[in-house]
VOVO-663660 format. One record per residue (C-alpha): residue in one letter; x, y, z. Coordinates in steps of 0.001 Angstrom, whole numbers, padded with zeros to 6 digits, always signed. Layout:
aXYZ/...
//
This chain:
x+000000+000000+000000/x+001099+003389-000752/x+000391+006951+000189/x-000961+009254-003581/x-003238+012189-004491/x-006203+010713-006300/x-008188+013254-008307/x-011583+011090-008128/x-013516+013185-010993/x-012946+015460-013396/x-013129+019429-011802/x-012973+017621-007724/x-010435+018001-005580/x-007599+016033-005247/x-007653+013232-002280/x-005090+011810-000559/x-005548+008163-000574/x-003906+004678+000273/x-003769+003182-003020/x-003260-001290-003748/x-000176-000827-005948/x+000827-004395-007586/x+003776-005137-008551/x+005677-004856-011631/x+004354-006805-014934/x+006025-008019-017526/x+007867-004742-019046/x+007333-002568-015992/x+009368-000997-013324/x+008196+000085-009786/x+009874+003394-008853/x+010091+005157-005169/x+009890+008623-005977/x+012218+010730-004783/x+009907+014325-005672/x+007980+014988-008353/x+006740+018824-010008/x+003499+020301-009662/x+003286+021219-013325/x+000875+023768-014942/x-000241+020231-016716/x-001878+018921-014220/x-003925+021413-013445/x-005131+021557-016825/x-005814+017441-016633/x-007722+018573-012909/x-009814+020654-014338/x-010592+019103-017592/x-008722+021349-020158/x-007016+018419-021112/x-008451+014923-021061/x-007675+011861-018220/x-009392+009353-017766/x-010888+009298-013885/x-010650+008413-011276/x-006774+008844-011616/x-003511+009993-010030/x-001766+012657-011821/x+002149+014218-011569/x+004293+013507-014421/x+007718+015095-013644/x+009407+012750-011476/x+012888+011222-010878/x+013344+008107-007967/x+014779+004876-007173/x+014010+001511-008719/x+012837-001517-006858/x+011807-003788-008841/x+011770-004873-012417/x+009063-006933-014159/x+010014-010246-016864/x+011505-009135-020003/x+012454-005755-018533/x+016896-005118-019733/x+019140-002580-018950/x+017176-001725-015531/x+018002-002855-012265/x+016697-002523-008654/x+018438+000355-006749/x+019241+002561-009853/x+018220+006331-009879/x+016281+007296-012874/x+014047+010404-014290/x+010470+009488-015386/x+009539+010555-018743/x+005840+010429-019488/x+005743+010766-023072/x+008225+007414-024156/x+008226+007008-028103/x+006965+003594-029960/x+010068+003991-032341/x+007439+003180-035041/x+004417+005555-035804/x+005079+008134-038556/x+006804+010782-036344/x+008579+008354-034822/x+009867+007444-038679/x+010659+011168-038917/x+012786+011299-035792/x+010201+013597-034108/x+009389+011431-031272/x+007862+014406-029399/x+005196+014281-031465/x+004641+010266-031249/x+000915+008623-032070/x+001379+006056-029255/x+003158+007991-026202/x-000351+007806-024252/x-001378+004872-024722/x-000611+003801-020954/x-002566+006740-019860/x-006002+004840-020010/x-004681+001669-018318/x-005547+000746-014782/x-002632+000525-013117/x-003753+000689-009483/x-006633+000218-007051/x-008197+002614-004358/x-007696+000568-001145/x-011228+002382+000586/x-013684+000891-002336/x-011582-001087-004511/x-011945+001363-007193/x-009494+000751-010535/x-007019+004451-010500/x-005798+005113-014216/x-001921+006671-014358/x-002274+010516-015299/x+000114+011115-018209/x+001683+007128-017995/x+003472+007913-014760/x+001105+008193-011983/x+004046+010660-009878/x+001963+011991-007223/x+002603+009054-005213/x+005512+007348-003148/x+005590+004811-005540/x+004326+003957-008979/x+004383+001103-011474/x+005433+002047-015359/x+006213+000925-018570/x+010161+000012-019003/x+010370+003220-021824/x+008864+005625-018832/x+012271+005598-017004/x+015603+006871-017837/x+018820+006039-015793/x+019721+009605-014125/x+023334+010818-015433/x+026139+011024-012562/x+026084+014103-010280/x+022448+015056-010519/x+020877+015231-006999/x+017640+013015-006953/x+015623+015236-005434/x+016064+018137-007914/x+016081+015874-011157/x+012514+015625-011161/x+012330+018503-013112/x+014312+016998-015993/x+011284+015159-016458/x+009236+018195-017948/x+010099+021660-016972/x+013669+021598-017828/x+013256+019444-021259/x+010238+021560-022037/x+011956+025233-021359/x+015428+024221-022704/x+014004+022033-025528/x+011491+025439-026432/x+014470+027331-026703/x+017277+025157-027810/x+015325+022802-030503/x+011949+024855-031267/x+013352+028845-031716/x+016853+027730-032242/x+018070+030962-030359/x+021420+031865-031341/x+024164+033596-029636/x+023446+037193-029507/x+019596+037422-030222/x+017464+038588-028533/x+014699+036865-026247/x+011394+037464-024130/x+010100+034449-022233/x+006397+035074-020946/x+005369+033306-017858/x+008089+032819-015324/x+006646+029476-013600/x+009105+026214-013843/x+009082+025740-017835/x+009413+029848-017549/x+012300+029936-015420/x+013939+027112-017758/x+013746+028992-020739/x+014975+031692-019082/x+018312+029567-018437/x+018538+028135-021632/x+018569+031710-023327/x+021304+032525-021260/x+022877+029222-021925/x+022285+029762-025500/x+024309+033153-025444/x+021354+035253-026146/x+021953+038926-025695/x+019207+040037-024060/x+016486+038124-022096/x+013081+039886-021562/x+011050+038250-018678/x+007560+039041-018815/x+004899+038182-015963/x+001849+039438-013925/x+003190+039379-010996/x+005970+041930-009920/x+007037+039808-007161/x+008774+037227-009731/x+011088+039780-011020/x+014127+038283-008512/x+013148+035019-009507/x+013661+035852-012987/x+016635+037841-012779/x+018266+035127-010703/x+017286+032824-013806/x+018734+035105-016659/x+016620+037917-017499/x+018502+041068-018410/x+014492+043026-018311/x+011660+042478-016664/x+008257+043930-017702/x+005079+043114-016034/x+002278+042262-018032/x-000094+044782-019281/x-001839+045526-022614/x+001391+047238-023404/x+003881+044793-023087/x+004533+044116-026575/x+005311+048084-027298/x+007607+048155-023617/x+009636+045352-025049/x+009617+047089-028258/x+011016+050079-026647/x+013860+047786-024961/x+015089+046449-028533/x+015574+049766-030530/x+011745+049398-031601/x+012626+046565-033729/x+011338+044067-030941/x+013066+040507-030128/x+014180+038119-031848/x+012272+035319-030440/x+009407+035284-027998/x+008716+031956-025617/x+004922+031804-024717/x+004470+029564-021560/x+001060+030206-020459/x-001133+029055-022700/x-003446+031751-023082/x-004819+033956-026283/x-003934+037341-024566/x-000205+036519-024185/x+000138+034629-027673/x-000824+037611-029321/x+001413+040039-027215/x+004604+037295-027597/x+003568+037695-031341/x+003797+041219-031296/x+006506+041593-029313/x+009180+039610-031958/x+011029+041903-034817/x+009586+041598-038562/x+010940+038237-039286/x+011190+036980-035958/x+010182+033665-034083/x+007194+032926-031910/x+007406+029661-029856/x+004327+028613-028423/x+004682+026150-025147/x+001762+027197-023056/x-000955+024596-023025/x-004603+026214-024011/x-008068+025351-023942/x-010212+025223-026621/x-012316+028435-026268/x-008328+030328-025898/x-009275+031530-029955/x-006130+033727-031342/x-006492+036190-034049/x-004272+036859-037006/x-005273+038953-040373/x-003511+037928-043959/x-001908+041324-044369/x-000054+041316-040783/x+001312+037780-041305/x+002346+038645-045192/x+003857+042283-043696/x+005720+040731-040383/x+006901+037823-042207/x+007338+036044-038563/x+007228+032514-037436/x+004753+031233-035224/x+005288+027563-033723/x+004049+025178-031565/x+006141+023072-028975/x+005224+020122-027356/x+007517+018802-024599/x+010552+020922-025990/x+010460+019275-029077/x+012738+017317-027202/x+013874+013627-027413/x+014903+012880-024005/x+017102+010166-024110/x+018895+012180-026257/x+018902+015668-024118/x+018902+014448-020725/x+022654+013947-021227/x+023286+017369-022444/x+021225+019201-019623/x+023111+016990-017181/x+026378+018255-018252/x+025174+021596-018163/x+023932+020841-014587/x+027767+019583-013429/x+029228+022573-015114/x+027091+025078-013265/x+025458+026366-016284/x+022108+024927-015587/x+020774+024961-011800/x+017584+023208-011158/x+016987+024474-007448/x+016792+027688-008593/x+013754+026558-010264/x+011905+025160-007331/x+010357+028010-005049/x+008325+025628-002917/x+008948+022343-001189/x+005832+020386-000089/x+004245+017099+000791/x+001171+015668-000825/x-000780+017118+000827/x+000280+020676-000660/x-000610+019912-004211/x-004283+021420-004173/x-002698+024590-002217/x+000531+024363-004668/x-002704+024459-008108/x-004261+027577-006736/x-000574+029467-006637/x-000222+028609-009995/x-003833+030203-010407/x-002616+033143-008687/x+000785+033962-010467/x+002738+032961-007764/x+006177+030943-007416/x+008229+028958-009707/x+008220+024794-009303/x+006426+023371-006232/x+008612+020552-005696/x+006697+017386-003978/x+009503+015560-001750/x+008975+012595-000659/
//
């Protein structure tokens, strides 16, 4: 039996429940987490902007300790540290084929399996994004796990699992910032804060930070921003003002919402790049008309999970981490227990913080 945060319907709260958690199948590992990220994500599964099958348990940024392996599971073994990633690629669907495994047809398909049982009624718990991370341990497929390079504390590489692949991957892979442009990163929450450090990684010249709340302007500073402008229906003209009128380079949307799209859009130079990372819902409707788009000549693009392939970048950010470049406790502004994920959803709600960082 194990301790996890059950969200029991679509729109409820969150419940803290003992859960039946079997052992590991044939191709699974069971992981002890270590801590796993209160992302923006799950919010958006809790309150239905994004589909998950209920009654579930959600988190899906996570990094812990194997202890156990199921038959036909190689290259694993009990005791080893490893990052969970929630979106593992089939190797085989069409994007796959194209080496986008970001964008793979089959990464889900775990999501809708039962994978545990609610001790209290017996009732079957689906894994929220494969992973099931809001709990002390969890049972996953053999692709969800990735050994954790050398001289990464466990605690703090949970965030490899999303934030830091996501904000690095949105800057690094999707808007290809190169050294000496020019950058404004909107929303300065945990993918926020990453991008921030990947622009400086990436040698950009100046780094725009852009939020609602004033508060976060330390946070961002301390991440990389050279500027900070809080949000306003001007924001786009201020950061215009900052870059000899001309605007940035690139802009890095992580919120997800049509107000802030349109000002990261207006807010890039006349051939610049707009990199769109912020999950929406449906009714989040952005405008363009044909002239603007022909006159600015500018780039918008999507970005899901950093266009990144982990087992690929998790090497690279973990080399940045040893050298000092890349420092994932700065990301984390909040350490809590279970029992602080409902509280840790409505600070997201209200602007505040980075990463809340669940520690088990």
């Amino acid at each position: 039996m194990v301790r996890a945060a059950v969200l029991p319907a679509v729109g409820a709260p969150l419940e803290i429940a003992e859960i039946d958690l079997p052992g590991p199948g044939p191709g699974q590992v069971r992981v002890r987490l270590a801590a796993a990220g209160v992302c923006h994500s799950d919010l958006s599964l809790s309150d239905g902007t994004m589909r998950v099958p209920v009654p579930a348990v959600l988190g899906h940024e996570g990094a812990g300790t194997v202890v156990a392996v199921g038959e036909g599971v190689a290259g694993i073994r009990p005791g080893a540290d490893v990052v969970l990633n929630w979106a593992p690629s089939c190797g085989s669907c069409h994007a796959c084929s194209l080496g986008e495994v970001w964008l793979c047809a089959n990464a889900l398909n775990g999501a809708a399996d039962v994978y545990a049982r609610r001790t209290s009624d017996g009732t079957d718990l689906h894994p929220g994004l494969n992973v099931a991370a809001f709990a002390e341990e969890t049972v996953v497929p053999a692709g969800c796990v990735l050994p954790l390079p050398d001289g990464i504390p466990l605690t703090d590489a949970a965030l490899l699992g999303c934030a830091v692949l996501t904000g690095y991957g949105a800057v690094h892979h999707s808007a290809q910032v190169r050294p000496g442009e020019t950058v404004a990163v909107y929303g300065v929450g945990g993918v926020g804060l990453a991008a921030l450090q990947a622009a400086r990684i990436a040698g950009a010249s100046r780094i725009v930070a852009v939020d609602v709340s004033p508060a976060k302007e330390e946070l961002a500073r301390g991440a990389g921003a050279t500027d900070y402008v809080v949000a306003s229906e001007t924001t786009a003209r201020e950061i215009r003002a900052l870059t000899d009128k001309q605007g940035v380079d690139v802009a890095v949307e992580c919120v997800g919402r049509a107000a802030t799209i349109r000002a990261a859009w207006d807010s890039t130079r006349r051939g610049g790049r707009t990199t769109v990372v912020g999950i929406g819902g449906k009714d989040q409707q952005v405008t363009f008309n044909a002239l603007e788009i022909f006159h600015w000549g500018r780039t918008l693009a999507g970005c899901v999970y950093g266009n990144s392939d982990p087992a690929r970048d998790l090497p690279v950010l973990a080399e940045h981490v040893r050298a000092g470049r890349l420092d994932l406790g700065a990301l984390v502004t909040e350490r809590i227990g279970l029992e602080g994920i409902p509280a840790a959803f409505e600070n997201m709600l209200a602007g505040k913080g980075g990463r809340a960082l669940v520690v088990f």
